[in-house]
Residue frames as qw, qx, qy, qz and C-alpha x, y, z in Angstrom:
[[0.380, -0.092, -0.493, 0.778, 57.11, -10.48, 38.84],
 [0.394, -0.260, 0.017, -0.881, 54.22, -7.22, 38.28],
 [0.491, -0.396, -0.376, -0.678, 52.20, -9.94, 38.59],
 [0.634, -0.098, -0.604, 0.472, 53.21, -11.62, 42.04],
 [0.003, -0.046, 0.240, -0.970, 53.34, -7.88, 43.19],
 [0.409, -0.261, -0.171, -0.857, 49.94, -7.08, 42.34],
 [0.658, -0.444, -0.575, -0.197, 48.43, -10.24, 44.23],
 [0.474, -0.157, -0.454, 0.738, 50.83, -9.40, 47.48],
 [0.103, -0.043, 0.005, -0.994, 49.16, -5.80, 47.19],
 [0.516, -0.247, -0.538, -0.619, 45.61, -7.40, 46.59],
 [0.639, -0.297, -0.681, 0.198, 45.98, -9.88, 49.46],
 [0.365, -0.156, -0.446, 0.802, 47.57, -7.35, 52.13],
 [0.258, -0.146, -0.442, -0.847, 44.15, -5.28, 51.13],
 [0.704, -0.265, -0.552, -0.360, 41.99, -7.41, 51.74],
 [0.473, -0.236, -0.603, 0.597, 43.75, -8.65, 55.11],
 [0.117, 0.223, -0.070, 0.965, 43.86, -4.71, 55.75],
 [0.355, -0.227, -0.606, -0.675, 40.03, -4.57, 55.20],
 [0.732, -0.188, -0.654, -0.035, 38.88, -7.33, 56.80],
 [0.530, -0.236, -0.360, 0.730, 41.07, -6.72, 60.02],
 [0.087, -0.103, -0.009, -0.991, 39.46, -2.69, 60.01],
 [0.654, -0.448, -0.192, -0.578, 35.54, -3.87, 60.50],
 [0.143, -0.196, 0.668, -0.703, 34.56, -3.73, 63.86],
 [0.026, -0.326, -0.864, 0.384, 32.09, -5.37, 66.14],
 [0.121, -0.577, -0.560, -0.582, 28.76, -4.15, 65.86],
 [0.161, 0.122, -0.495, 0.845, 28.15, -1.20, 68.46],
 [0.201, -0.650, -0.732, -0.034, 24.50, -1.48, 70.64],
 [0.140, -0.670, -0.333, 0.648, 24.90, 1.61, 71.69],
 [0.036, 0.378, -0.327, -0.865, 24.78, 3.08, 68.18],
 [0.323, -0.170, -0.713, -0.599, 21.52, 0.94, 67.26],
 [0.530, -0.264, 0.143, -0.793, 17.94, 0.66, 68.56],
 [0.529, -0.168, 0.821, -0.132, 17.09, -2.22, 71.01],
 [0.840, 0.473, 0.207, -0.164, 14.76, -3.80, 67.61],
 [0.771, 0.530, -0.351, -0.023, 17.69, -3.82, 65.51],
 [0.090, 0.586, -0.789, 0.165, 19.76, -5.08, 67.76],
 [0.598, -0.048, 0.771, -0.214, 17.52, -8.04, 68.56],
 [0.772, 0.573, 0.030, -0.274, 16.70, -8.32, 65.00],
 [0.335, 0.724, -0.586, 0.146, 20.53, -8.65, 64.08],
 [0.237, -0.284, 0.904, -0.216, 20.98, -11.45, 66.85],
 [0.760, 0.137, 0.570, -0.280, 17.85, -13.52, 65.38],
 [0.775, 0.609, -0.099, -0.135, 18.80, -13.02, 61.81],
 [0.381, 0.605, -0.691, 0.105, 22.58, -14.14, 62.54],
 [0.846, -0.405, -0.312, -0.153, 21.99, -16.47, 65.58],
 [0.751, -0.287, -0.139, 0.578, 25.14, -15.23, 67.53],
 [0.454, 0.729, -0.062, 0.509, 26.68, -12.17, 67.36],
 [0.619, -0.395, -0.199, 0.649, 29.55, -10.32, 69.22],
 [0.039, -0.923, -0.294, -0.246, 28.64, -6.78, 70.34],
 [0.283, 0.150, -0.338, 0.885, 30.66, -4.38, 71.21],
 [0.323, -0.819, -0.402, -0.251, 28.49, -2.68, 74.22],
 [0.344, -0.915, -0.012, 0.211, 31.18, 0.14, 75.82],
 [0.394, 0.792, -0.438, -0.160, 34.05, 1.61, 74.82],
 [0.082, 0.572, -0.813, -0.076, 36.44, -1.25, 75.98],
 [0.499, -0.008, 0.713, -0.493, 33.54, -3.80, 76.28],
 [0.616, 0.191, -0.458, -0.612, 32.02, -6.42, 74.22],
 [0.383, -0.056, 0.892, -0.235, 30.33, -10.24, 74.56],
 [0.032, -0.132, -0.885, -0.446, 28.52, -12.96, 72.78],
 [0.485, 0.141, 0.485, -0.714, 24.41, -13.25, 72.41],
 [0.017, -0.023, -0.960, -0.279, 22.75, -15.66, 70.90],
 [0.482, -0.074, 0.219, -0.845, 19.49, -16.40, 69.95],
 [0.867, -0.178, -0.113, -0.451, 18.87, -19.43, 71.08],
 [0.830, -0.379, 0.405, -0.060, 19.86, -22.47, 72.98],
 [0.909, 0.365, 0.074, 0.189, 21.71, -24.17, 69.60],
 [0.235, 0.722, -0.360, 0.543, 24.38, -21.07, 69.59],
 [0.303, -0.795, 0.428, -0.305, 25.46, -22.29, 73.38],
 [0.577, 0.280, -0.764, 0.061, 27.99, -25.22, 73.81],
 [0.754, -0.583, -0.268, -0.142, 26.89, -27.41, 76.76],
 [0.095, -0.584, -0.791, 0.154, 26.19, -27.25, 79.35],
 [0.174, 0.245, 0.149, -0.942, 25.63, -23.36, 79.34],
 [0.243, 0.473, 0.821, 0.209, 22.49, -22.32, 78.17],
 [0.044, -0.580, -0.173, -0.795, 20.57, -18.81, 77.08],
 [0.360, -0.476, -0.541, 0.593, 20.52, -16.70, 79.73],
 [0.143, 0.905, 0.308, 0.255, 18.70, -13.05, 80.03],
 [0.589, -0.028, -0.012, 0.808, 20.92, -10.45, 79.52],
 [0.086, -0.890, -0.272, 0.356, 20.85, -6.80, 79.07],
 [0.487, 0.260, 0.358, 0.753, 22.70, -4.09, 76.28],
 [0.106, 0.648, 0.155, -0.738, 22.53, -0.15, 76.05],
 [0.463, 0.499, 0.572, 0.458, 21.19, 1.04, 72.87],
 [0.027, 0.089, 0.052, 0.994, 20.33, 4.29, 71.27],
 [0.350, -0.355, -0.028, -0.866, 17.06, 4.41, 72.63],
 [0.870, -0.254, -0.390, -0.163, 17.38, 1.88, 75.38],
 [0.104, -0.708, 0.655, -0.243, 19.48, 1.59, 78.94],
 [0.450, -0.257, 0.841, -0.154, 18.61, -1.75, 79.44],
 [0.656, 0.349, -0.304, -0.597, 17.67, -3.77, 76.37],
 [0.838, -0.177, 0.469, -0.215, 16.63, -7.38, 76.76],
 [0.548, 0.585, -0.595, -0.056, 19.17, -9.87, 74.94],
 [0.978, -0.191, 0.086, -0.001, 20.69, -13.73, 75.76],
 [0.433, 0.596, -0.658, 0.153, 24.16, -14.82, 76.06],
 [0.908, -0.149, -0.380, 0.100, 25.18, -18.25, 76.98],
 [0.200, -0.521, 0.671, -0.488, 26.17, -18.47, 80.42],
 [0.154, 0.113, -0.975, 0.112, 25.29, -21.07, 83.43],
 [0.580, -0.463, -0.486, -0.461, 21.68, -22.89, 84.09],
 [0.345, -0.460, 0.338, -0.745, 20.74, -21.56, 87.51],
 [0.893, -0.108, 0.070, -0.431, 18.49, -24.68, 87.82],
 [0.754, 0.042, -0.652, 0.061, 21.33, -27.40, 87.48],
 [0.783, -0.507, 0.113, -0.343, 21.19, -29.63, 90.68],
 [0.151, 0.449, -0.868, 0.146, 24.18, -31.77, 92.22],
 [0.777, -0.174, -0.414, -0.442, 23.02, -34.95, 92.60]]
């Protein structure tokens, strides 16, 4: 029975944990690590205001068709308008 207990405690921990890290915040890093951090993960989801956050990707593989990398924009800490992609729609598609 202790030992039942102790995994229930271990798990609900861990859940705890897990569930407690936040989003990475662009406005509390510098536009380099925040484009460094989207090439070295190829997606991430930024928190960029207090109730605000969205995907970015770096590159075309991280968007599900048809979107595609589009040029975006993120405050940082030493940036108001830092250059960044998130998959939206291609400007250039054409009804046929």
């Amino acid at each position: 029975m202790k030992r039942i207990s102790l995994v229930a405690i271990l798990v609900a921990a861990t859940i705890a944990c897990a569930s407690a890290q936040g989003r990475p915040d662009s406005r509390a890093m510098s536009c380099a690590q925040v484009q460094q951090l989207i090439v070295d993960n190829g997606a991430v989801v930024l928190t960029t205001g207090q109730f605000t956050y969205d995907r970015y990707v770096a590159s075309r593989q991280f968007c599900s068709h048809p979107s595609v990398p589009v040029i975006a924009s993120v405050q940082t800490r030493d940036a108001n308008q830092c250059p960044v992609y998130r998959c939206g729609q291609d400007i250039f598609l054409f009804d046929d």
